[in-house]
N, C-alpha and C positions, 0 to 999 in steps of 0.2 A: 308734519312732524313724523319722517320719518328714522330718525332718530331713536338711539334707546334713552328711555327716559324712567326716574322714581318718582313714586308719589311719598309725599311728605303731608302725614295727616295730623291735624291738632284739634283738639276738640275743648271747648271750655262753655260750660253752664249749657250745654246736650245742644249746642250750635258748632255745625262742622265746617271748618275748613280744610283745604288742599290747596298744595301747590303741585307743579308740573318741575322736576330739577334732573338735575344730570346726575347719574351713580355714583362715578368717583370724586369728581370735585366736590357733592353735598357732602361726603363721607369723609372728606378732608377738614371739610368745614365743621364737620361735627368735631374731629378729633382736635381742631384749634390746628392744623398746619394751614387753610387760608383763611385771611380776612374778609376780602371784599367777596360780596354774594352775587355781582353781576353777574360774571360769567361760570355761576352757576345755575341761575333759572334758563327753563326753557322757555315760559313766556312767564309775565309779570301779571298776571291773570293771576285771581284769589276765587278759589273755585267750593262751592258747599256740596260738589259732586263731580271731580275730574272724569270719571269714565262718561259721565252724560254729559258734560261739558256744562253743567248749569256753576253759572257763576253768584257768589254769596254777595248781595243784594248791601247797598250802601249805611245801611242804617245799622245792620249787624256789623259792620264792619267799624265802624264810628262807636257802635256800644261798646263789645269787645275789646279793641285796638286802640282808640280814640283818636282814630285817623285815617285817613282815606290814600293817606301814601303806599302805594304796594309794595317797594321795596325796604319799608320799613316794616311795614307786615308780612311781607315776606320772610323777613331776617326772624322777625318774632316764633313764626311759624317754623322755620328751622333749627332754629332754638331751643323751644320746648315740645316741640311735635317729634311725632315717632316716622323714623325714616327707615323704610321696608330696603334691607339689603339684596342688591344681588347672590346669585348662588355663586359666582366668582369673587368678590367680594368676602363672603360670607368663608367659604372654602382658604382663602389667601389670609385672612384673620387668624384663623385655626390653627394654619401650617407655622405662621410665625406667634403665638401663643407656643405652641405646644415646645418650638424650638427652644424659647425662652425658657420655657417650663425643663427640658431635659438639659440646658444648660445650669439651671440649677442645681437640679438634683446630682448633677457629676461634680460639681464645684463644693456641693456642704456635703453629700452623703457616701459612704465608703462600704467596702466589703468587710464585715466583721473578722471572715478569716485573714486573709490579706493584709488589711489597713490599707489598701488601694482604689483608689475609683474605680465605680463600673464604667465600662467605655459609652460614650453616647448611644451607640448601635444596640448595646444590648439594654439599656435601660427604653430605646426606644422600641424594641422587640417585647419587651417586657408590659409598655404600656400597649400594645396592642391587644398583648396575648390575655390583660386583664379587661380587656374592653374599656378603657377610660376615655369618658367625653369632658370636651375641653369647652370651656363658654368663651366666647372672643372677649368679651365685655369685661367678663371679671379678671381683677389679676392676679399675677400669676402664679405671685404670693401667698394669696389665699389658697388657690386651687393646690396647690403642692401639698399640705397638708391632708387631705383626703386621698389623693393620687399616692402617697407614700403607702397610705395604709394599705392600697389596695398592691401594690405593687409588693409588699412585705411577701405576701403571701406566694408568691412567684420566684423574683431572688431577696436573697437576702439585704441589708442597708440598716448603716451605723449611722447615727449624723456625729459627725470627727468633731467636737470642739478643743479648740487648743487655749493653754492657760497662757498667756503669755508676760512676764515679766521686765521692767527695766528700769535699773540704774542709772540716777543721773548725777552725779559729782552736785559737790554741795556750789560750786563755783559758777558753774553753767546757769544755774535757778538763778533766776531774775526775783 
């Protein structure tokens, strides 16, 4: 196993599992772009302590899972188990989070003097200069919301809403 590899921990009624998987395919798996889990484990071993290599003993396995298939408990374990990310990973998350995030903010929010967008570069200067941490996990949606306030206080930001109106001939209506 010289390979890099994540452990995927789950823990249910103070009985621990682990599996042995690969960082970016499990990560994919998580986010629902693959289905099948084969060639994502590194071995098909179900482990109650990967770094000792002791394996979780058949009758926990059966209480638990109510099965003795690994790649069904495998998949379980992927599932609801917490998967420690890489710092590459983890870092690549952030970077496309946060672009999400300043593409927002130039699409709804404006310069009160102006009525123009701020440019992506300086709303992204901006979240620096306020120190705002971005969570991969949550979205981006949410996060915007707190990131504005903090960003208020740096440059300025209107959020523009437009009223928009339209006539439709009485002919056209179905």
């Amino acid at each position: 196993m010289t390979d890099k590899y994540s452990v995927v921990k789950y823990t249910f009624e103070g009985d621990k599992f682990e599996i042995l998987v690969k960082p970016d395919p499990a990560l994919d798996y998580k986010l629902g772009k693959i289905k099948d889990i084969n060639p994502i484990l590194v071995s098909d071993e179900i482990y109650s302590d990967a770094s000792k290599g002791t394996r979780s003993s058949s009758e926990k396995l059966l209480k638990v899972f109510k099965t003795e298939d690994s790649l069904i408990i495998a998949e379980k374990i992927l599932q609801k188990g917490v998967l420690n990310l890489t710092t590459d990973q983890r870092r690549k998350m952030i970077t496309e989070k946060r672009k999400q995030i300043i593409t927002f903010i130039v699409k709804t929010f404006v310069d009160p003097r102006s009525h123009l967008p701020h440019p992506p570069l300086r709303v992204e200067q901006a979240m620096n200069d306020a120190r705002v941490s971005i969570d991969p996990f949550k979205n981006s949606e949410e996060q915007v919301k707190d990131i504005v306030e903090k960003l208020r206080s740096i440059i300025p930001l209107k959020s523009e809403n437009l009223l928009l109106e339209i006539s439709i001939p009485a002919q056209y209506v179905a």
